[in-house]
mmCIF file of the N, C-alpha and C atoms, coordinates in Angstrom:
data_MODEL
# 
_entry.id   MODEL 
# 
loop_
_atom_site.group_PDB 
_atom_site.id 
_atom_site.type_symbol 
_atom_site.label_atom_id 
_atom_site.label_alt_id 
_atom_site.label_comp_id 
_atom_site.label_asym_id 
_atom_site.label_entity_id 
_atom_site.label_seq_id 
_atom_site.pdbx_PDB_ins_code 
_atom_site.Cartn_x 
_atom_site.Cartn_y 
_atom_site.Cartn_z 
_atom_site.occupancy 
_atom_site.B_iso_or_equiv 
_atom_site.pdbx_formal_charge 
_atom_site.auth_seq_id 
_atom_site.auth_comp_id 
_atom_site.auth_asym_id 
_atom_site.auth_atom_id 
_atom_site.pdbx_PDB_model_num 
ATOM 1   N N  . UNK A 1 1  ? 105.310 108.543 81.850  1.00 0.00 ? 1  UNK A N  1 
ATOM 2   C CA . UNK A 1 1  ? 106.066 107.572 82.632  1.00 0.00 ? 1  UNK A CA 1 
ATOM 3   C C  . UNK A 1 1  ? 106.587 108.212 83.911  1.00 0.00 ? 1  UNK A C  1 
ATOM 4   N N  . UNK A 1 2  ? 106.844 107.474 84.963  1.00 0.00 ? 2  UNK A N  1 
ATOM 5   C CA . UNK A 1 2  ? 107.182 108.019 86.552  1.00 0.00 ? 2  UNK A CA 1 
ATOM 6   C C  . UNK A 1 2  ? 108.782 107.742 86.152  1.00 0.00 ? 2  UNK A C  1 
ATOM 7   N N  . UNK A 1 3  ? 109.333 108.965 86.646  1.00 0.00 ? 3  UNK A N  1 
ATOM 8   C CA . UNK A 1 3  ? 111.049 108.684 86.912  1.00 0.00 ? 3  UNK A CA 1 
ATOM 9   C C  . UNK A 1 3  ? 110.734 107.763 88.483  1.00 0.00 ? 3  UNK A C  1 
ATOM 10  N N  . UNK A 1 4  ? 111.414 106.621 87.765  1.00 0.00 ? 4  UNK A N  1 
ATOM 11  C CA . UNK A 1 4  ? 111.646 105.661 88.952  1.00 0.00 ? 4  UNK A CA 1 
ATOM 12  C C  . UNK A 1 4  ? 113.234 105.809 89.649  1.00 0.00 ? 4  UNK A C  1 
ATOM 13  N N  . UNK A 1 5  ? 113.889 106.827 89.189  1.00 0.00 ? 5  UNK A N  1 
ATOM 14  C CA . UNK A 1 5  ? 115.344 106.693 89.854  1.00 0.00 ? 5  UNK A CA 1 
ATOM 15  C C  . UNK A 1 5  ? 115.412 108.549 90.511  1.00 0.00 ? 5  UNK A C  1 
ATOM 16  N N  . UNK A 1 6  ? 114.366 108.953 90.462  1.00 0.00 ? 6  UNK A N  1 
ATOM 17  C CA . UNK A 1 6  ? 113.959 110.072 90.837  1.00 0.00 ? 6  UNK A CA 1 
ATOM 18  C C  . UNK A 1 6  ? 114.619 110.372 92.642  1.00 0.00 ? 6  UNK A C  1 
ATOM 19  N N  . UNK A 1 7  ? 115.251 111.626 92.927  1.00 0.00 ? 7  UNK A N  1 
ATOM 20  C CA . UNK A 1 7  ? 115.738 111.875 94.051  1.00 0.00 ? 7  UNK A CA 1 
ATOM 21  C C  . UNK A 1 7  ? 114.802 112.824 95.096  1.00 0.00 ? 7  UNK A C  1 
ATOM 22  N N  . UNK A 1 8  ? 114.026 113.041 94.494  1.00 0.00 ? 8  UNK A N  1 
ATOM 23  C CA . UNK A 1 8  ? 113.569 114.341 95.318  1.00 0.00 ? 8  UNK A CA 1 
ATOM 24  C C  . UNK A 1 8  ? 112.519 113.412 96.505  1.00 0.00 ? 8  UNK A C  1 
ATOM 25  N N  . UNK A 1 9  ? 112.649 114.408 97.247  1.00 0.00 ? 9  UNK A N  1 
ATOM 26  C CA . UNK A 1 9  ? 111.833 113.835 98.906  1.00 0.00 ? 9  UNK A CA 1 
ATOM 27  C C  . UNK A 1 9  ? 110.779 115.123 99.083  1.00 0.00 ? 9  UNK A C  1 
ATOM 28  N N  . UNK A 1 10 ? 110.484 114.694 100.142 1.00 0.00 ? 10 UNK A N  1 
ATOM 29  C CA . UNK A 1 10 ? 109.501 115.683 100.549 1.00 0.00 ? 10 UNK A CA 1 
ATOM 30  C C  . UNK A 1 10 ? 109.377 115.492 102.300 1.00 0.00 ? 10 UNK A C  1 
ATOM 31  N N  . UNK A 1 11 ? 108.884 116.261 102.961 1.00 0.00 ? 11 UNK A N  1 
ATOM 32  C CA . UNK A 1 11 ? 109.181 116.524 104.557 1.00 0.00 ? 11 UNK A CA 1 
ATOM 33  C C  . UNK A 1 11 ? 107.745 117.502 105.049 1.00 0.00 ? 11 UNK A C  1 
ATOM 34  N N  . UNK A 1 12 ? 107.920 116.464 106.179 1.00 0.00 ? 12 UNK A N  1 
ATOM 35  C CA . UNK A 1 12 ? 106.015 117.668 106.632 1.00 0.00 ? 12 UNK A CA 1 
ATOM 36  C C  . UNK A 1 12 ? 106.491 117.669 108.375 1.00 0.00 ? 12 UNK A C  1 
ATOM 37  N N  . UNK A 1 13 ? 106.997 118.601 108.933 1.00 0.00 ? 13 UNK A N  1 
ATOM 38  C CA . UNK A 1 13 ? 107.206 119.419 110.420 1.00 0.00 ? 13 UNK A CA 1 
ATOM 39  C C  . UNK A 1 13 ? 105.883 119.659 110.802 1.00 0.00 ? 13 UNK A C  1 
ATOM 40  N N  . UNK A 1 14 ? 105.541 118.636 111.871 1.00 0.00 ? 14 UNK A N  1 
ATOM 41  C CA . UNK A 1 14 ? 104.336 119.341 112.876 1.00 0.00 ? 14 UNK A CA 1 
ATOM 42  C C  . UNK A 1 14 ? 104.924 119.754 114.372 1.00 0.00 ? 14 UNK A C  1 
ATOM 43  N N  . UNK A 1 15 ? 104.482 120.672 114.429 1.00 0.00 ? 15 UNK A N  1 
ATOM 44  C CA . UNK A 1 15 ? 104.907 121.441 115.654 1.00 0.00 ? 15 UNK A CA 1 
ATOM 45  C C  . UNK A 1 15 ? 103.595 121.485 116.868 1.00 0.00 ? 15 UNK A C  1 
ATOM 46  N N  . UNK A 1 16 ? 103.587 120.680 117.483 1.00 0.00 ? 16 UNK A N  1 
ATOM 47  C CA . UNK A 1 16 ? 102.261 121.167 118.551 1.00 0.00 ? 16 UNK A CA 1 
ATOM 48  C C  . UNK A 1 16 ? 102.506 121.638 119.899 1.00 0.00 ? 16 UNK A C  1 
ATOM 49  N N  . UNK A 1 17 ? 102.077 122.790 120.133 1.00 0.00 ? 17 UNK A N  1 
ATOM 50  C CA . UNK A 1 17 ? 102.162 123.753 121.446 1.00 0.00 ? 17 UNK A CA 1 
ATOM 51  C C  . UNK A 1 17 ? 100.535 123.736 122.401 1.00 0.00 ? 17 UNK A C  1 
ATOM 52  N N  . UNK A 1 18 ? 101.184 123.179 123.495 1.00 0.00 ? 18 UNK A N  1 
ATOM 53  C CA . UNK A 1 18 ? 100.293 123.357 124.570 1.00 0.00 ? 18 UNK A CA 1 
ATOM 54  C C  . UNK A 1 18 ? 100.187 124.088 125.026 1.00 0.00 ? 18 UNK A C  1 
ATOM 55  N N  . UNK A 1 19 ? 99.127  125.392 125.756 1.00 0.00 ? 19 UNK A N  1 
ATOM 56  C CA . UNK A 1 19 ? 99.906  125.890 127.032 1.00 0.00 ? 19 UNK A CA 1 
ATOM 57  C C  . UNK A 1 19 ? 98.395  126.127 127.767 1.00 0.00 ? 19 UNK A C  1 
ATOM 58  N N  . UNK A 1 20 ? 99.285  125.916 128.965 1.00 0.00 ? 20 UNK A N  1 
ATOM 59  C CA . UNK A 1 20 ? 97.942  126.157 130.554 1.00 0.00 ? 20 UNK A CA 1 
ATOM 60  C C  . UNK A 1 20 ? 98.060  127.027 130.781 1.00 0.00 ? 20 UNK A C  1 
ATOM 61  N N  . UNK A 1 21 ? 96.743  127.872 130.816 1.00 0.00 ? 21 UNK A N  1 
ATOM 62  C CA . UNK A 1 21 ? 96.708  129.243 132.137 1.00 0.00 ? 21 UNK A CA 1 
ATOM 63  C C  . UNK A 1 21 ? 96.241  128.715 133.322 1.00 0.00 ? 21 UNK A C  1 
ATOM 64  N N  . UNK A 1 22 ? 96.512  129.072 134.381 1.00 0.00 ? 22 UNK A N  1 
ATOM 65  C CA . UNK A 1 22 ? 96.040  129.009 135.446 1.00 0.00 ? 22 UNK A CA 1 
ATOM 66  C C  . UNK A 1 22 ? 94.858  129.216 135.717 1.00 0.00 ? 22 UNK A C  1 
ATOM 67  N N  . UNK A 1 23 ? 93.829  129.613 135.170 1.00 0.00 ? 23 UNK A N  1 
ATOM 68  C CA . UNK A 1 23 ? 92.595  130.130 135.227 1.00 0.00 ? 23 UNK A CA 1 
ATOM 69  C C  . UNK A 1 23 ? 91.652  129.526 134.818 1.00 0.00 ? 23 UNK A C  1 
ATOM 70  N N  . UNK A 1 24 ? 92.311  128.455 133.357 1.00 0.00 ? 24 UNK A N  1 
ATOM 71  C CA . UNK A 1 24 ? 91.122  127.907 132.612 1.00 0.00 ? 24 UNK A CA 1 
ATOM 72  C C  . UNK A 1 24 ? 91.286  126.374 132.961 1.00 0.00 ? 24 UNK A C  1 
ATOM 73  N N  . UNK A 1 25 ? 89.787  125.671 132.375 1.00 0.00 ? 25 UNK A N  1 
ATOM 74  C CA . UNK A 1 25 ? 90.204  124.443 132.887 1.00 0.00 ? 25 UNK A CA 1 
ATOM 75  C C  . UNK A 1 25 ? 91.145  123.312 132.014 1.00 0.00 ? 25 UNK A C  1 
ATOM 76  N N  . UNK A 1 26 ? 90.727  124.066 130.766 1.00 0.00 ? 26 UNK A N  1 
ATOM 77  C CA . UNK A 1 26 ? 91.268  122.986 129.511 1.00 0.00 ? 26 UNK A CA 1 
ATOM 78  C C  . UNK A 1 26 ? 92.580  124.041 128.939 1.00 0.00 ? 26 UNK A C  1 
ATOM 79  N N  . UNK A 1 27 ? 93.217  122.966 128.848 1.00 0.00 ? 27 UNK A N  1 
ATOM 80  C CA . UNK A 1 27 ? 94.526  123.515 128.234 1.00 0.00 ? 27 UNK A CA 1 
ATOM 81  C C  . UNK A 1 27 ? 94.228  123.398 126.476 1.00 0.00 ? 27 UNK A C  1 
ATOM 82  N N  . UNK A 1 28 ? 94.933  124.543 126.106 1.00 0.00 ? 28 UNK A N  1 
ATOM 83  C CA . UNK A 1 28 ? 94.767  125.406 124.882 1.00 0.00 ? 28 UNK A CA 1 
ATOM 84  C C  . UNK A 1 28 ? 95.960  124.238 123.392 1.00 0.00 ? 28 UNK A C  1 
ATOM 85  N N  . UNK A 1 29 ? 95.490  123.758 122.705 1.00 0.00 ? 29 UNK A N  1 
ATOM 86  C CA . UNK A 1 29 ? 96.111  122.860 121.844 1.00 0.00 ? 29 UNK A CA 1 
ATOM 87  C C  . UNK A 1 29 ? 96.831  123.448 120.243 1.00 0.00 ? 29 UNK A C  1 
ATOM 88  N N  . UNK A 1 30 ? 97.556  123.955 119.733 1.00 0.00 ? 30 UNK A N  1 
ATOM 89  C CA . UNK A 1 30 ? 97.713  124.446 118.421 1.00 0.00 ? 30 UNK A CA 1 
ATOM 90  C C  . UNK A 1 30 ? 98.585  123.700 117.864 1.00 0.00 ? 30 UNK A C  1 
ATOM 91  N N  . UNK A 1 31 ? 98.943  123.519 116.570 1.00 0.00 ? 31 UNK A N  1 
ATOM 92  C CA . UNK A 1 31 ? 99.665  122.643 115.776 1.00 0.00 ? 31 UNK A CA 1 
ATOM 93  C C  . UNK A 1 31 ? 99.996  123.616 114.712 1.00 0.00 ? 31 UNK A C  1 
ATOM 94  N N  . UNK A 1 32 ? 101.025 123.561 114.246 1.00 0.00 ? 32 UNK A N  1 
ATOM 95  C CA . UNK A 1 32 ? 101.598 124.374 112.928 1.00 0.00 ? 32 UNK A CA 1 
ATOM 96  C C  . UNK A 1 32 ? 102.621 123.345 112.254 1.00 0.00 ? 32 UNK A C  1 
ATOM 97  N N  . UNK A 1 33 ? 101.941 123.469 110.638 1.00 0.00 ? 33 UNK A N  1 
ATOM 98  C CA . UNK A 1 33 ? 102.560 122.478 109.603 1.00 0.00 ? 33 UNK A CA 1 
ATOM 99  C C  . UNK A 1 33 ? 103.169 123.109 108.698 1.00 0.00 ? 33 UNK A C  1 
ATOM 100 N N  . UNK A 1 34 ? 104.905 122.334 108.515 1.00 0.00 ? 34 UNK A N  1 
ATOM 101 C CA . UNK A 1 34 ? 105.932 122.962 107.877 1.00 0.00 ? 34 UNK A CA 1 
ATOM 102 C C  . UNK A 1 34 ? 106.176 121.795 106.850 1.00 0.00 ? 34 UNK A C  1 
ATOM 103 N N  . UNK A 1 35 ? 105.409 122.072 105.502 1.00 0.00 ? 35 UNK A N  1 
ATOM 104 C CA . UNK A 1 35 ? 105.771 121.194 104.375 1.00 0.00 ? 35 UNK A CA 1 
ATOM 105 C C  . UNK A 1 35 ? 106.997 121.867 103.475 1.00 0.00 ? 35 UNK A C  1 
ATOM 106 N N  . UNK A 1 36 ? 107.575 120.985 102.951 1.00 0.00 ? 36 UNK A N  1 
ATOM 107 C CA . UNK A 1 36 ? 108.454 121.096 102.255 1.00 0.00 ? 36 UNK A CA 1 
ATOM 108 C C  . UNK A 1 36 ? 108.338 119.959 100.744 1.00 0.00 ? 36 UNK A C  1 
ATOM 109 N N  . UNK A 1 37 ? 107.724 120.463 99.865  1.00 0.00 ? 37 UNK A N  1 
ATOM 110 C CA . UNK A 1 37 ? 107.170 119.772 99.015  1.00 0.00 ? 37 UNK A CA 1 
ATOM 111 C C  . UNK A 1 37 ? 108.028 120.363 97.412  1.00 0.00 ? 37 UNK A C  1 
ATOM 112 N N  . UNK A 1 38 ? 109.569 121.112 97.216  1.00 0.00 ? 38 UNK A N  1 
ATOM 113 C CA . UNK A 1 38 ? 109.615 121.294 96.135  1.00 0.00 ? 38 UNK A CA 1 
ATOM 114 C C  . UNK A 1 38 ? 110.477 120.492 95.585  1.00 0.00 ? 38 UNK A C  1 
ATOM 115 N N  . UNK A 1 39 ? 111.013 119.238 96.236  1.00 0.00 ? 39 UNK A N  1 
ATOM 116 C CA . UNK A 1 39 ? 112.306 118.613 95.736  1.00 0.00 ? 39 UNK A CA 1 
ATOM 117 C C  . UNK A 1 39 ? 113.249 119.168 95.435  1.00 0.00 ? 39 UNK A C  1 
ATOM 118 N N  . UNK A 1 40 ? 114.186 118.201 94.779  1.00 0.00 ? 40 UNK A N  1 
ATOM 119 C CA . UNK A 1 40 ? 115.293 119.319 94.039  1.00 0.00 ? 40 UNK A CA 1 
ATOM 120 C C  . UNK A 1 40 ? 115.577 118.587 92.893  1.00 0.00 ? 40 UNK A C  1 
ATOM 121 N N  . UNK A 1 41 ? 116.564 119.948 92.150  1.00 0.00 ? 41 UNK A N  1 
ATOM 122 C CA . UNK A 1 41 ? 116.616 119.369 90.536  1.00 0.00 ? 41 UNK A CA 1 
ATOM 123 C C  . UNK A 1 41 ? 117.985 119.792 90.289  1.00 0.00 ? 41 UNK A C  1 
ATOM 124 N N  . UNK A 1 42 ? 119.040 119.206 90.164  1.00 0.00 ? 42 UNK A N  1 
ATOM 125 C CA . UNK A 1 42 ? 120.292 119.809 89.134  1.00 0.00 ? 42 UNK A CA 1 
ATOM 126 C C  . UNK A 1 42 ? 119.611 121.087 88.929  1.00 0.00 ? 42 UNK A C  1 
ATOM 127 N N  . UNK A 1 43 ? 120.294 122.175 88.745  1.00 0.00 ? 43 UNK A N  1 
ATOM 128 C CA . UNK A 1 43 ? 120.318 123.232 88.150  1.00 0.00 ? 43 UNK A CA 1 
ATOM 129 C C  . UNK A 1 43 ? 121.219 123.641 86.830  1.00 0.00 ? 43 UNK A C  1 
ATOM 130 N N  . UNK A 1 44 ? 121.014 122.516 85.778  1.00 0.00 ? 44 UNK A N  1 
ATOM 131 C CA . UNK A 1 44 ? 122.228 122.307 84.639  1.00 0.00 ? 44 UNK A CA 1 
ATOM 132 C C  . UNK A 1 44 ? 121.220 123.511 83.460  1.00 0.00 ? 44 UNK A C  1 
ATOM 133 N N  . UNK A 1 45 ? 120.029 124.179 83.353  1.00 0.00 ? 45 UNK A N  1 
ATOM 134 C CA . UNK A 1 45 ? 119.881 125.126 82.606  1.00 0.00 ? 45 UNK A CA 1 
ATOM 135 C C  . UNK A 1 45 ? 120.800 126.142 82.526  1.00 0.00 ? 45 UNK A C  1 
ATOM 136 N N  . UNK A 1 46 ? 120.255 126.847 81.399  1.00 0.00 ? 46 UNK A N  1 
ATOM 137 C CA . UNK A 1 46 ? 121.300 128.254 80.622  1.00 0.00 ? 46 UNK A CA 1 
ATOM 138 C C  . UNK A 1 46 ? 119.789 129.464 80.356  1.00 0.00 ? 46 UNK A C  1 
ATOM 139 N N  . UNK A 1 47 ? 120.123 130.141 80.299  1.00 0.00 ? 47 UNK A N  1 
ATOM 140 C CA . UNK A 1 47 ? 119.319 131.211 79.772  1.00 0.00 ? 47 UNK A CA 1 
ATOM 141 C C  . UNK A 1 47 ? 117.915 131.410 80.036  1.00 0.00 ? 47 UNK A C  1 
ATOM 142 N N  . UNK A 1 48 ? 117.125 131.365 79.834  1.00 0.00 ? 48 UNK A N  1 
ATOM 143 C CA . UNK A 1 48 ? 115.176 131.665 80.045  1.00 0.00 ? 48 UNK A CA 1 
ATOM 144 C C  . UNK A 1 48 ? 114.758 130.447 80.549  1.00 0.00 ? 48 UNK A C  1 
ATOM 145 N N  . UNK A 1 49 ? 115.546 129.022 80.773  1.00 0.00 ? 49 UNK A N  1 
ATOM 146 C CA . UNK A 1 49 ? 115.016 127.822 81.494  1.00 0.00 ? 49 UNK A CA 1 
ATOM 147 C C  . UNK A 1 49 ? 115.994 127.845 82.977  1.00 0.00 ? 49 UNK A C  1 
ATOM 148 N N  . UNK A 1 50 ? 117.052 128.695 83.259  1.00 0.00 ? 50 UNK A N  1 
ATOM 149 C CA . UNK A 1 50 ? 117.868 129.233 84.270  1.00 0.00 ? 50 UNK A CA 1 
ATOM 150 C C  . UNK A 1 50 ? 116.911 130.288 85.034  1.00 0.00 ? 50 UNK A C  1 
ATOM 151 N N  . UNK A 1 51 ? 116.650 131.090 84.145  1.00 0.00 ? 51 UNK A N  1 
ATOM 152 C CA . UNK A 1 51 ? 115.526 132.175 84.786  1.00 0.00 ? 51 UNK A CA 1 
ATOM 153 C C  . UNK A 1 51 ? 114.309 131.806 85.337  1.00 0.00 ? 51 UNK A C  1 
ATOM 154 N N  . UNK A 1 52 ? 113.634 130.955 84.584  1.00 0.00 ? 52 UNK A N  1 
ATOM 155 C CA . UNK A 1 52 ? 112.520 130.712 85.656  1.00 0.00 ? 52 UNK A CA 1 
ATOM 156 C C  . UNK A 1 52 ? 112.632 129.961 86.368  1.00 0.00 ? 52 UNK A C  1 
ATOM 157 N N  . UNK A 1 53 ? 113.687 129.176 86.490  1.00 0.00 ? 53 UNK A N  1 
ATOM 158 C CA . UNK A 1 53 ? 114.413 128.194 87.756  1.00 0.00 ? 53 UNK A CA 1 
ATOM 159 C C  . UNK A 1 53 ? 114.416 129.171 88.889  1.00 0.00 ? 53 UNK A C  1 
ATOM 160 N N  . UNK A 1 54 ? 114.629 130.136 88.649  1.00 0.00 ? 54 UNK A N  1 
ATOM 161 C CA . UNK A 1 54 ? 115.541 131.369 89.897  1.00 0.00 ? 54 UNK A CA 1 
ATOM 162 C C  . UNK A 1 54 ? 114.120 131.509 90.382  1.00 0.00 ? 54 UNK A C  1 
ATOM 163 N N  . UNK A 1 55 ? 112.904 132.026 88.966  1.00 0.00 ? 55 UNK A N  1 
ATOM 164 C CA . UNK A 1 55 ? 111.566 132.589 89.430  1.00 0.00 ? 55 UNK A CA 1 
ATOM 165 C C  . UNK A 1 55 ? 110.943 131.273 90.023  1.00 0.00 ? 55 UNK A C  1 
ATOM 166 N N  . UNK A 1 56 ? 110.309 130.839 89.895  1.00 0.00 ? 56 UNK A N  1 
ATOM 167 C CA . UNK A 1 56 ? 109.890 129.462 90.889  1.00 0.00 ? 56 UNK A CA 1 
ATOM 168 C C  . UNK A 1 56 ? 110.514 129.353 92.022  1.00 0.00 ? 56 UNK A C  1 
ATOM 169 N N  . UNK A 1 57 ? 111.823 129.451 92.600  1.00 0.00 ? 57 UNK A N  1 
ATOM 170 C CA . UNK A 1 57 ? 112.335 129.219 93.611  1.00 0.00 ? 57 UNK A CA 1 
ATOM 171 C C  . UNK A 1 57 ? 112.153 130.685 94.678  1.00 0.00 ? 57 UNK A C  1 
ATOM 172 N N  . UNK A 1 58 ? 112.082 131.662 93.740  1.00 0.00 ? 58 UNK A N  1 
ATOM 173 C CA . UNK A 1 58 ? 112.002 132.888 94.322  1.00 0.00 ? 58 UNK A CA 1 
ATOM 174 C C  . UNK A 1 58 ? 110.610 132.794 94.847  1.00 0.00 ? 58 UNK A C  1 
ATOM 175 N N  . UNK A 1 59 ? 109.510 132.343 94.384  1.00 0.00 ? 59 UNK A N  1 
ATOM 176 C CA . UNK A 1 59 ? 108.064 132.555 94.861  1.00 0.00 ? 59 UNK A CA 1 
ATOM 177 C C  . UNK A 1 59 ? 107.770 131.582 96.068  1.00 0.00 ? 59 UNK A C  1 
ATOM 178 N N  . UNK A 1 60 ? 108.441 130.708 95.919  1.00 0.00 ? 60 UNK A N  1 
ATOM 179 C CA . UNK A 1 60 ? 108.306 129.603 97.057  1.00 0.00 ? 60 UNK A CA 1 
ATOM 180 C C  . UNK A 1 60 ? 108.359 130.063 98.163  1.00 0.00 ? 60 UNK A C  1 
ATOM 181 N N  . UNK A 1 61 ? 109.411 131.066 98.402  1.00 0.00 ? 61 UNK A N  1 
ATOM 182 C CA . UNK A 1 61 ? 110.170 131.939 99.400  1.00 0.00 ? 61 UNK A CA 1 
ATOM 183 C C  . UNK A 1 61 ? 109.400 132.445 100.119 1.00 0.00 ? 61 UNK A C  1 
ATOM 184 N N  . UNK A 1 62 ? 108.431 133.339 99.149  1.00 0.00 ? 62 UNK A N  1 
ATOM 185 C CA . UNK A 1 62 ? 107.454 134.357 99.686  1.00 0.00 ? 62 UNK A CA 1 
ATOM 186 C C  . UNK A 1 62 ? 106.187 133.796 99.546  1.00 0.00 ? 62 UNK A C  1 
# 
């Protein structure tokens, strides 16, 4: 079943950078995408379901 009263969102940052040299004829186009896809959850665990809360959040990081 789908949690229909569910809070978590999600977010996607596009960033697009132009830049002209003077030299060339076509200007240079790049885009960089910043998802944010882990929601969030209460953090109401205790013990080894607390811990891999920490580990999951820790890997996201890196």
């Amino acid at each position: 079943d789908l949690n229909e009263a569910s809070s978590r969102s999600h977010a996607v940052l596009c960033i697009t950078l132009i830049t002209i040299d003077e030299f060339e004829e076509e200007p240079t186009m790049s885009h960089m995408y910043i998802c944010d896809l882990a929601g969030n959850e209460p953090s109401t665990g205790t013990g080894k379901q607390l811990a891999e809360t920490c580990n999951i959040n820790t890997s996201l990081m890196t």
